[in-house]
Gaussian input, Z-matrix of N, CA and C with variables (Angstrom, degrees):
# hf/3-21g

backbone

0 1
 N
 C     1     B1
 C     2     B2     1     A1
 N     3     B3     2     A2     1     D1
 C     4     B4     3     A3     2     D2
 C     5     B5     4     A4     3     D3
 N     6     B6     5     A5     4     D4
 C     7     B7     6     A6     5     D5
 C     8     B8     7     A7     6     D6
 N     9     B9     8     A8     7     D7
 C    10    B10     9     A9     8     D8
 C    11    B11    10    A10     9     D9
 N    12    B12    11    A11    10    D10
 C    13    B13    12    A12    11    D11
 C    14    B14    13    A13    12    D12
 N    15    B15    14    A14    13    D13
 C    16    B16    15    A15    14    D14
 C    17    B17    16    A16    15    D15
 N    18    B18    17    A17    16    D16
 C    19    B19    18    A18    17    D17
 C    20    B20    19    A19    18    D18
 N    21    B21    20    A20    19    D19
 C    22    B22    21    A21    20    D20
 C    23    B23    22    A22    21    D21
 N    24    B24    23    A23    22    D22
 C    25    B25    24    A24    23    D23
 C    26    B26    25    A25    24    D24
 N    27    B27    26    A26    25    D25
 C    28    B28    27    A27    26    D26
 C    29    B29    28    A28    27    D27
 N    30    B30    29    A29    28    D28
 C    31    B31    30    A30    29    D29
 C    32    B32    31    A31    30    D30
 N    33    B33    32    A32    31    D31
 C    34    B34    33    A33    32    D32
 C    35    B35    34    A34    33    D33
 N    36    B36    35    A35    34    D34
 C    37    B37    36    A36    35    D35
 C    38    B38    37    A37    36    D36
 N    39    B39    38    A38    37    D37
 C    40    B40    39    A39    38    D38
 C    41    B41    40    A40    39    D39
 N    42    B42    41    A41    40    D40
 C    43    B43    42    A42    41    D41
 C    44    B44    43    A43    42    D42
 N    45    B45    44    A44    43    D43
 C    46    B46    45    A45    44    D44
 C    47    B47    46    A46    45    D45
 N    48    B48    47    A47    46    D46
 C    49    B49    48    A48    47    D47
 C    50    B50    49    A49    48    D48
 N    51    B51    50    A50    49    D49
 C    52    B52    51    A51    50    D50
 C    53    B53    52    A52    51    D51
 N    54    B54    53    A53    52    D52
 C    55    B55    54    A54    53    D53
 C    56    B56    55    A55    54    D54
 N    57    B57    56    A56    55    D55
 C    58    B58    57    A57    56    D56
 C    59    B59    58    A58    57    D57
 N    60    B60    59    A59    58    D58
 C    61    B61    60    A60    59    D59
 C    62    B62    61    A61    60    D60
 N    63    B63    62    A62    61    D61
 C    64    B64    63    A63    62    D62
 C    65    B65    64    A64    63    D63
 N    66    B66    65    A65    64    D64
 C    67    B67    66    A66    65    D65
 C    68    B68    67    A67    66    D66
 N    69    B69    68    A68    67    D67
 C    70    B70    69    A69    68    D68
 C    71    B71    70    A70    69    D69
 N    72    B72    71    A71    70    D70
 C    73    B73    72    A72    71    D71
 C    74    B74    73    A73    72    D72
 N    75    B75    74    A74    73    D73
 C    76    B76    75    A75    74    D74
 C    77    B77    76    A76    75    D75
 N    78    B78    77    A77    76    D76
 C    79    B79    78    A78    77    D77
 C    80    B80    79    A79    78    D78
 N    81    B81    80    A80    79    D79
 C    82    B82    81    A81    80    D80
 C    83    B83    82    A82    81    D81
 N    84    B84    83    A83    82    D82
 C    85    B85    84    A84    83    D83
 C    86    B86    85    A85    84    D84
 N    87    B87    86    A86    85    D85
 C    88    B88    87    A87    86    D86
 C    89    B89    88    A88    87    D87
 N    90    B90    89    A89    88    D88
 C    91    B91    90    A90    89    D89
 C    92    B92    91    A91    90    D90
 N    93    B93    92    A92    91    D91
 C    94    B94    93    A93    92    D92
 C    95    B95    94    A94    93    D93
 N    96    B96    95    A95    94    D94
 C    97    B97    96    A96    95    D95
 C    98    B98    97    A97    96    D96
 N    99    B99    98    A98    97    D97
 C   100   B100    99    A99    98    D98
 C   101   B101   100   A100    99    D99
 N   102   B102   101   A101   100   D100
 C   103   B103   102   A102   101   D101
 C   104   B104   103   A103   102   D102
 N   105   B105   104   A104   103   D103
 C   106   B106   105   A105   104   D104
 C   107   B107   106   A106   105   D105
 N   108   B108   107   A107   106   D106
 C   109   B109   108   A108   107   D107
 C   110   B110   109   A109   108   D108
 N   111   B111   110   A110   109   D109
 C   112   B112   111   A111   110   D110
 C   113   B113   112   A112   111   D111
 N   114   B114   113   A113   112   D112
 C   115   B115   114   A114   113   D113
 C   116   B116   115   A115   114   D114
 N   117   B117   116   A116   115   D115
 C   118   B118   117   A117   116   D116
 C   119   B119   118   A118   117   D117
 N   120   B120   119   A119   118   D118
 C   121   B121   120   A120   119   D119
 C   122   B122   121   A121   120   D120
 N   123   B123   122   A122   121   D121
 C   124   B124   123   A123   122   D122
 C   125   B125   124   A124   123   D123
 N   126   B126   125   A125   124   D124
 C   127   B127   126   A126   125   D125
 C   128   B128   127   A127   126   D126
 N   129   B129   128   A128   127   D127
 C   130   B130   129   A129   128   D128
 C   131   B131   130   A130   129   D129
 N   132   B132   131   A131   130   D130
 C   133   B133   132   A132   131   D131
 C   134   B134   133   A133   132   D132
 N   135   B135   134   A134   133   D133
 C   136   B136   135   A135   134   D134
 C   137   B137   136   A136   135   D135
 N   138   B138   137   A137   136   D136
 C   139   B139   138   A138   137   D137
 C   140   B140   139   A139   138   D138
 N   141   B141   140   A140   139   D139
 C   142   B142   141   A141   140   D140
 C   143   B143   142   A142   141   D141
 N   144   B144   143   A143   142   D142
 C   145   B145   144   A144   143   D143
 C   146   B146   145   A145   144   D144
 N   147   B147   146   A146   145   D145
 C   148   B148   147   A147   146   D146
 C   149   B149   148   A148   147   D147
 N   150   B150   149   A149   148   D148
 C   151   B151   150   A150   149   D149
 C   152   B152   151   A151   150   D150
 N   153   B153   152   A152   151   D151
 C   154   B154   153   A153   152   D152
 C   155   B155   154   A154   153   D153
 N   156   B156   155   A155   154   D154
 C   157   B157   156   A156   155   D155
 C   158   B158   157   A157   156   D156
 N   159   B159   158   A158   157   D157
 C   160   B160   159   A159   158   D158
 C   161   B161   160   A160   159   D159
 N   162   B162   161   A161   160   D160
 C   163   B163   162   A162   161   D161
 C   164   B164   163   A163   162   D162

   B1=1.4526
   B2=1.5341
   B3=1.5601
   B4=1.2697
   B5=2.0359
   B6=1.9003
   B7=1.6458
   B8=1.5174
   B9=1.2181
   B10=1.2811
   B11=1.7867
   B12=1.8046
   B13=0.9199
   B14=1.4240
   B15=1.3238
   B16=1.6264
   B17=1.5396
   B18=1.0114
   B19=1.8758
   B20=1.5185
   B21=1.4529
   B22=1.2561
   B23=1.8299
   B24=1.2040
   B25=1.5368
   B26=1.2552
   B27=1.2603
   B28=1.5539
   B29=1.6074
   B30=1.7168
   B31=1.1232
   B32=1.2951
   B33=1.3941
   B34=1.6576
   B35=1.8360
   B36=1.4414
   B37=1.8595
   B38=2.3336
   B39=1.2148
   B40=1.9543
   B41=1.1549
   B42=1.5579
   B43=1.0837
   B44=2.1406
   B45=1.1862
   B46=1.4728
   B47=1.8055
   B48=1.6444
   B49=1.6109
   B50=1.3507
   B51=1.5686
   B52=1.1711
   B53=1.2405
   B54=1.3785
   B55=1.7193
   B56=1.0858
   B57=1.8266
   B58=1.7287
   B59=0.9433
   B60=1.3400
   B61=1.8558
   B62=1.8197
   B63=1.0635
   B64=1.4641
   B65=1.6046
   B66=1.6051
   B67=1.5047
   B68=1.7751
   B69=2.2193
   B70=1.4277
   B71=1.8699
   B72=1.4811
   B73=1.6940
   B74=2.1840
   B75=1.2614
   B76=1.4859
   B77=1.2313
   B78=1.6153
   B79=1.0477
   B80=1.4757
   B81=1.3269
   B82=1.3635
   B83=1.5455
   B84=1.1755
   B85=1.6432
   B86=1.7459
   B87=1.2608
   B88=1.5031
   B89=1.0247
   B90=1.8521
   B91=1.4868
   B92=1.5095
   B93=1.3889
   B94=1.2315
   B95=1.8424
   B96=1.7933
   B97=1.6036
   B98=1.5553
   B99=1.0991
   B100=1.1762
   B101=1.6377
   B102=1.1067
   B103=1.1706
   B104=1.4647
   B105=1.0694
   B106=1.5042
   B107=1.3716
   B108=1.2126
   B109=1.7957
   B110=1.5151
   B111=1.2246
   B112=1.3142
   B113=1.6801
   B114=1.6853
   B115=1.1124
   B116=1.0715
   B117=1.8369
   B118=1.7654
   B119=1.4711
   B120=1.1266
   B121=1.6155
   B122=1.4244
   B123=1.2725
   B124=1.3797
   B125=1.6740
   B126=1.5201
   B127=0.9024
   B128=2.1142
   B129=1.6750
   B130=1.4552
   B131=1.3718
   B132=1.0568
   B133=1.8528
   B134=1.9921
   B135=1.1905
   B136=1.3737
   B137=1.7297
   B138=1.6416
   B139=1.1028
   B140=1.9007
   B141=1.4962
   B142=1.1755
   B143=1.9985
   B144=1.1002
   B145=1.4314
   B146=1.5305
   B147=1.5717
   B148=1.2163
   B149=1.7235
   B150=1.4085
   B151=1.5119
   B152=1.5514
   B153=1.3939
   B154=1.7013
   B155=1.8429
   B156=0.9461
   B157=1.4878
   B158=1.5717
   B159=1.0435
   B160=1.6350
   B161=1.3481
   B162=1.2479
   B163=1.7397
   B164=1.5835
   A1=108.18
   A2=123.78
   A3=130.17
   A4=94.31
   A5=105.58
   A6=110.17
   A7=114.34
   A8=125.72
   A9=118.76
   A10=94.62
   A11=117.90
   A12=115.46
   A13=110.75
   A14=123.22
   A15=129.45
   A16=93.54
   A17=110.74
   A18=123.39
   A19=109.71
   A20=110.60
   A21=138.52
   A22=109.03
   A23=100.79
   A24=126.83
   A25=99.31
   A26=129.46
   A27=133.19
   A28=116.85
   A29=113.29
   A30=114.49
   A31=114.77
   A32=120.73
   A33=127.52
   A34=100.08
   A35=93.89
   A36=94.46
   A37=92.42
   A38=93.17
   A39=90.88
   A40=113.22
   A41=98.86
   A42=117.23
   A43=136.49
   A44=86.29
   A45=101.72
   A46=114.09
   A47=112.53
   A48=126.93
   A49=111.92
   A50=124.52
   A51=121.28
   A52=118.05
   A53=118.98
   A54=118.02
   A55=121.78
   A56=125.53
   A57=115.33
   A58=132.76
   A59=110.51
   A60=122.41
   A61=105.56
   A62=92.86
   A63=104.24
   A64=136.57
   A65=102.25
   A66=121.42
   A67=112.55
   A68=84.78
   A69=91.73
   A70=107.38
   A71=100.72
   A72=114.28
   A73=94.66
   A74=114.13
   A75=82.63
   A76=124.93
   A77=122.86
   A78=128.79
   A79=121.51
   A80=100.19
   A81=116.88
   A82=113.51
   A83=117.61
   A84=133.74
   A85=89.41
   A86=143.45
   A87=146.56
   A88=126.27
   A89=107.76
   A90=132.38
   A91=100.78
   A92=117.78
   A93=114.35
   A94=94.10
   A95=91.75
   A96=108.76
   A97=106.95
   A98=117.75
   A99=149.43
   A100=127.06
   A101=111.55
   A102=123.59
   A103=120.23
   A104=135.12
   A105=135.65
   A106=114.99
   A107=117.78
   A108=118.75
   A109=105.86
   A110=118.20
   A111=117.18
   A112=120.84
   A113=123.02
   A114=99.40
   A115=157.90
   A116=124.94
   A117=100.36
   A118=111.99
   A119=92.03
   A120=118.79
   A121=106.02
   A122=137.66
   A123=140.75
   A124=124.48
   A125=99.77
   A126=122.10
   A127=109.77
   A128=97.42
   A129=73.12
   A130=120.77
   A131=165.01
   A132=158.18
   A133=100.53
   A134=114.03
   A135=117.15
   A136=106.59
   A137=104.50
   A138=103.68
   A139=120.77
   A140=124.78
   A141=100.89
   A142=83.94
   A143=99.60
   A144=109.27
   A145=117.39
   A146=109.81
   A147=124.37
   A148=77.48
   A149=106.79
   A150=135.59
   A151=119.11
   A152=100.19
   A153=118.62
   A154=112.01
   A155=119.94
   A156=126.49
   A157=104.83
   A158=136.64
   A159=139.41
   A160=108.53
   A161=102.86
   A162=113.92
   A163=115.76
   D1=126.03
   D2=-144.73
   D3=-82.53
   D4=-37.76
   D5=171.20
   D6=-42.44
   D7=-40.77
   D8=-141.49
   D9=-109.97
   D10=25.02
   D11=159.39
   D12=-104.71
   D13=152.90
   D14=-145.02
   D15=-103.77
   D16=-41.44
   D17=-156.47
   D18=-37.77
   D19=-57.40
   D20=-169.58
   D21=-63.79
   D22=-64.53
   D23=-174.85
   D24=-63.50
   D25=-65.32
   D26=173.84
   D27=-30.83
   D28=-50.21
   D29=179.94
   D30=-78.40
   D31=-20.75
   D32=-169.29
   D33=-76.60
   D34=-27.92
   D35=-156.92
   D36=-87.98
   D37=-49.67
   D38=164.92
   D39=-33.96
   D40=-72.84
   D41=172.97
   D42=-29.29
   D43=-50.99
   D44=-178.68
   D45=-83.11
   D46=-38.17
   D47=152.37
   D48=-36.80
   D49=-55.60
   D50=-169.73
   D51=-69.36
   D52=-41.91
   D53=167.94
   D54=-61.90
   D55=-28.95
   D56=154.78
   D57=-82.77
   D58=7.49
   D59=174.67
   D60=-95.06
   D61=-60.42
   D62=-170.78
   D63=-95.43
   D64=-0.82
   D65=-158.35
   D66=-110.12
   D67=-50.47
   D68=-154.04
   D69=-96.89
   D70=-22.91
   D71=-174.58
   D72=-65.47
   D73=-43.55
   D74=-176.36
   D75=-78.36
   D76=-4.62
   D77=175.96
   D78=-70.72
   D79=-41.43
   D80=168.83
   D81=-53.88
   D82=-63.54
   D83=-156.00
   D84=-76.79
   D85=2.40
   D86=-178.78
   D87=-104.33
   D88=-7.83
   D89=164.47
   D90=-69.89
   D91=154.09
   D92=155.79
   D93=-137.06
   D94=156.10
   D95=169.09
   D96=-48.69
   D97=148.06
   D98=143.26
   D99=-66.29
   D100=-18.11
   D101=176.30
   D102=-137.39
   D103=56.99
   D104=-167.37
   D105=-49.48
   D106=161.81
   D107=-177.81
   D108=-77.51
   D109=130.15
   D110=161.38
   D111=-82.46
   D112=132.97
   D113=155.36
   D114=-75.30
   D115=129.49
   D116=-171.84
   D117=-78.88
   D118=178.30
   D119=-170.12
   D120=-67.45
   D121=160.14
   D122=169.67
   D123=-94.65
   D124=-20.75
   D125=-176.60
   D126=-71.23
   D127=144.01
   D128=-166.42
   D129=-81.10
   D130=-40.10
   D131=-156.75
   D132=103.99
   D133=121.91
   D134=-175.34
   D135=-105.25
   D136=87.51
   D137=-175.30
   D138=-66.46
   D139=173.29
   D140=-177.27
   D141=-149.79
   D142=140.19
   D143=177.02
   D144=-61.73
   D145=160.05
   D146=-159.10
   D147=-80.33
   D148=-174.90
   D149=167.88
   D150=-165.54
   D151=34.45
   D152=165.11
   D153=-65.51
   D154=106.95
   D155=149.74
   D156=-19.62
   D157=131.05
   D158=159.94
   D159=-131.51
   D160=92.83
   D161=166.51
   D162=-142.35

C-alpha cells in the first residue's frame, strides 16, 4: 500500500510545516491596517436627554 510509505509524506508534511512556520507568518505580520485605532478622549461626553412624546 503506496499510503503507508513514509518517505514521500514525511517530506511533504516537513516540508509543508516549514512554509507555515517560516514563510507565511512574516508575510502576514508586514501588512499593516488600513485603518488604525484612534484614541478616545478621556474627557467625559455631556449627554442630554431625549424629549420625545411616548404615547
Amino acid at each position: 500500500m503506496p499510503q503507508l510509505n513514509p518517505s514521500p509524506w514525511l517530506a511533504i508534511l516537513i516540508f509543508s510545516w516549514l512554509v507555515f512556520l517560516l514563510i507565511i507568518p512574516p508575510k502576514i505580520m508586514a501588512h499593516i491596517s488600513p485603518n488604525e485605532p484612534a484614541l478616545k478622549s478621556t474627557e467625559k461626553s455631556l449627554t442630554e436627554s431625549w424629549t420625545w412624546p411616548w404615547h
